[in-house]
N, C-alpha and C positions, 0 to 999 in steps of 0.2 A: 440611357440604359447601357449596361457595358454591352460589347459584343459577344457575341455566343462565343468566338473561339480564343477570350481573354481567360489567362491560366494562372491565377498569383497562388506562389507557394508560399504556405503560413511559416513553415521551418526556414531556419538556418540550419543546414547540414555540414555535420564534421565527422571527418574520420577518425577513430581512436589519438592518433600521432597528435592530430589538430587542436582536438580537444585538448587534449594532455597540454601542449603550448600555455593555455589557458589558467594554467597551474599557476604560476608568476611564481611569489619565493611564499605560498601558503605550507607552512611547516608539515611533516606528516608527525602527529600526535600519538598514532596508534602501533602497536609491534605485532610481529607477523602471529608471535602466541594472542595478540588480542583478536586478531582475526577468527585464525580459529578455535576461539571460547566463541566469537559472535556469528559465525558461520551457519547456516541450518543445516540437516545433514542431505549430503546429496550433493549440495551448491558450495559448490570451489571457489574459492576469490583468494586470489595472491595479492602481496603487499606491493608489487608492484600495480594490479590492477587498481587496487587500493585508491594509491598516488596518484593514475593516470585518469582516474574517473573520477572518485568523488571527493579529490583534493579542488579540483576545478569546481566540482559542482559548489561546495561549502564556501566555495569564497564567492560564486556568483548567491548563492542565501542571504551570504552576508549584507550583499549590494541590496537584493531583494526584501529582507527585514529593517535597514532603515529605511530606506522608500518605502514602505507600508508604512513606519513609526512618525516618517515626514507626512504622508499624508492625513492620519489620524491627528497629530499635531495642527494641521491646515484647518481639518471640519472643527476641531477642539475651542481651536482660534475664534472662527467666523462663530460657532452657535454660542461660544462664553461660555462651553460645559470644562467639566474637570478633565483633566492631562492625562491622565492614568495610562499608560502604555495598556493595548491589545494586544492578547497572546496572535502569533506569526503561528497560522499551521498549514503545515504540510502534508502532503497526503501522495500517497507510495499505492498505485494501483496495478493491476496486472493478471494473468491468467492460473491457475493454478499450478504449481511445481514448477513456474517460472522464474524464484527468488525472490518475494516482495519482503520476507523477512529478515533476509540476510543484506537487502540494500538499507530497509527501515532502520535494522540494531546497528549497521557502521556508520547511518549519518548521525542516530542519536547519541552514537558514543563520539563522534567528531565535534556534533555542535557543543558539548558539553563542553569542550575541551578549549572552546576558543578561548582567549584571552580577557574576555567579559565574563567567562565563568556563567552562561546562561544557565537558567533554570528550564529542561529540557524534559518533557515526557513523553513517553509511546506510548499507545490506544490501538489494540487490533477490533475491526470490526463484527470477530468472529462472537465478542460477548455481545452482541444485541440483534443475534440469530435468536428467532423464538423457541422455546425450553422442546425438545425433542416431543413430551407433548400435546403440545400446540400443534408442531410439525403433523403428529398422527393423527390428532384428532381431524387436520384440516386434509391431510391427504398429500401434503408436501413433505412426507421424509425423501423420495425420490428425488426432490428438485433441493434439497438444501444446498444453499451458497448461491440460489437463484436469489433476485430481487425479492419475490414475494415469502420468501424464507424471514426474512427481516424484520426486526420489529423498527421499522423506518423512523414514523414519529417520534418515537423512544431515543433515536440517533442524532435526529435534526434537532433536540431538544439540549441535548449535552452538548451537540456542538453551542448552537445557541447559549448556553451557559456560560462556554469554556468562553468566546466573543465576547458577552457581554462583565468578563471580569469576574463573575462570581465564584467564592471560597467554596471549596473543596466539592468537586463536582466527581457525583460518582458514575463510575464504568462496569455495566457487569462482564463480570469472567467467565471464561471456557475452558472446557477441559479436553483436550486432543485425546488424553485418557480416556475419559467416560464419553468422548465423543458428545458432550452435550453442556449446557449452560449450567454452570456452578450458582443452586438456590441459597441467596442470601450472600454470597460471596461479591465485592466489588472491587476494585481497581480507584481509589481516590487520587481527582486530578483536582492542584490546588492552584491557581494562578501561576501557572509555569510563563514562561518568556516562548517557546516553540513547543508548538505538539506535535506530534508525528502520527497522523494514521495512517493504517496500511490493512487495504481490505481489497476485495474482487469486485464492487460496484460503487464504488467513493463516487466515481465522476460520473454517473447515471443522473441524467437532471430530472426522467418521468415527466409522464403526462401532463401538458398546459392545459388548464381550463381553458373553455371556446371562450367564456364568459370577457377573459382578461383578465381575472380575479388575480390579486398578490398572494403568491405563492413562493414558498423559499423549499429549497430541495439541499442536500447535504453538500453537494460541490459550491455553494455558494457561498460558504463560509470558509473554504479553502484556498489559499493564498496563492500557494506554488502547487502544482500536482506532480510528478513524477508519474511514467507509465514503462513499466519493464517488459519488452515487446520480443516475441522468438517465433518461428515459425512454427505452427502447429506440428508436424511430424516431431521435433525436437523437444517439444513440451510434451508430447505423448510420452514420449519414450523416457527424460527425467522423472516421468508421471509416474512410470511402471519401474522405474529403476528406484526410486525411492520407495511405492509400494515393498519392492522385494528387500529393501535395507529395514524397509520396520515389522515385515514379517517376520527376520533375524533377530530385530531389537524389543523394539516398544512392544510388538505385537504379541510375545514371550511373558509379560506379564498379564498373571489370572486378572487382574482388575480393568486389564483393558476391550474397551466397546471390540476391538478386533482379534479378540485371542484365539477366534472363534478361526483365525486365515492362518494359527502361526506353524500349523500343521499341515498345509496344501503343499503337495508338491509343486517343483518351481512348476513345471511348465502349467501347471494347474492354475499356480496364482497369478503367469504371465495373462493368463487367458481369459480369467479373473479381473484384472487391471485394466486391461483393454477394452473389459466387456462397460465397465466403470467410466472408461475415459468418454466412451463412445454413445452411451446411454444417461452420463450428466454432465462432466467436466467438457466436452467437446460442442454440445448444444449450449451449455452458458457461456464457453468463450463468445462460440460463433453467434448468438442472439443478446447477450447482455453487454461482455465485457469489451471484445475487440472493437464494437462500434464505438465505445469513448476514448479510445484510445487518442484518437483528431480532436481531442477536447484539452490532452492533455497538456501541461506549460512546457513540458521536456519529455524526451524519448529516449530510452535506452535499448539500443536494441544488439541482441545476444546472438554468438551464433554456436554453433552444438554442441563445441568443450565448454559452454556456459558465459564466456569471455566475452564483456561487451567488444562490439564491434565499429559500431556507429552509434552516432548522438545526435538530434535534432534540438533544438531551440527555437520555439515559437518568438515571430515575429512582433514586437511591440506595435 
């Protein structure tokens, strides 16, 4: 048995400068206007940051999508079944107003761009929240973006599909508008080469049967994980600072779930926001989201002008 005071770290840790090293001569594909067209509002990334973080990380994909295609190739081999490339997905997890969609849209506009010309898709997990509802009927509109918010099976099931190769697999949609799941509306994903998801509870494995029963949970079907990591205080505060940017914007329009905020005054909606951070987004970090964080394959972690700072890489 090991000794109690034996300590192996699962990461490889780098500092930005380190990281960046890592770049080798991987082109940047993208211009600082594509940036911000892909940007969310709030979360900053310069094209320098661009270059120094996910030029590295798309060439280590790279490495990481043949070694998956070599090993698929291996099983394909030994059972005599057919070749057929398995879609590579990746999956962008993280805490709320942390930037999981603004690192999702520059690696989906990167991988596009390799020189294989992948066939490349993004999936947010936000469409297979159950219909607003559901949520009321059951008594979960307070906890939505918790686990139990979810329609899980619904989730494990399209992953499953997207895995096992089959055409045109659908996604439903959301609407940050209506605040609620778009009825009848879908997201068709057709055998891409990379998916991209990016949600708050991707890498949640849940409960094991005592039994030992076979069970599959939705990180099991994901290749590479990404986990965009900041200290609570600083995610509070992008939290409420983007509240007060869409009380300006989004919130201005009559057809939006919040138009209802676009008339509070600031320090009304400051107090508002925090009350919000502190009563759902703060209890789902700290109970769902940050414990998967030690699951994830890479770490990005940010510090308070938004700019990664440090990067981890889990130990083979």
């Amino acid at each position: 048995m090991p000794s109690k005071g034996l300590n192996v770290a699962p990461y490889h840790q780098f500092t930005k400068e380190q990281w960046a090293g890592l770049r080798h001569d991987e082109p940047m594909t993208l211009t600082a206007a594509d940036l911000d067209r892909l940007r969310s509002l709030n979360d900053p990334i310069s094209l320098s940051e661009a270059e120094q973080i996910y030029l590295p990380l798309t060439r280590l994909l790279s490495l990481y999508v043949e070694a998956v295609q070599g090993l698929h190739g291996a099983a394909t081999k030994f059972l005599g079944t057919n070749g057929d490339k398995v879609p590579f997905i990746l999956g962008v997890a993280g805490s709320v107003a942390v930037g999981k969609s603004t690192t999702a849209r520059v690696l989906h506009a990167l991988l596009q761009r390799w020189p294989s010309s992948p066939k490349v898709d993004l999936v947010t997990t936000d469409g297979f929240l159950h219909p607003n509802s559901v949520l009321e009927a059951r008594g979960l509109m307070e906890r939505k973006g918790f686990p139990e918010s979810y329609d899980r099976a619904r989730f494990v099931k399209f992953l499953s599909d997207i895995k096992s190769g089959k055409p045109e697999v659908a996604a439903p949609l959301y609407s940050h508008l209506v605040y609620d799941v778009l009825e009848g509306e879908e997201q068709i994903v057709d055998r891409p080469d990379i998916l991209i998801v990016e949600g708050l509870n991707i890498l949640q494995p849940g409960e094991l049967p005592r039994a030992g029963t076979p069970i599959v949970f939705a990180s099991d079907f994901i290749d590479f994980s990404v986990y965009i990591d900041a200290d609570e205080e600083h995610l509070q505060k992008w939290f409420i600072e983007r509240f007060q940017r869409l009380r300006e914007t989004a919130f201005r329009d009559p057809d939006s779930f919040f138009h209802q905020f676009a008339q509070m005054a600031e320090d009304e909606a400051i107090a508002f926001g925090i009350s919000v951070w502190n009563a759902i987004n703060r209890p789902n970090l700290m109970e769902n989201i940050l414990p998967t964080r030690g699951r994830a394959d890479l770490i990005l972690t940010k510090g308070e002008d938004h700019t990664v700072e440090q990067v981890a890489l889990r130990k083979l």
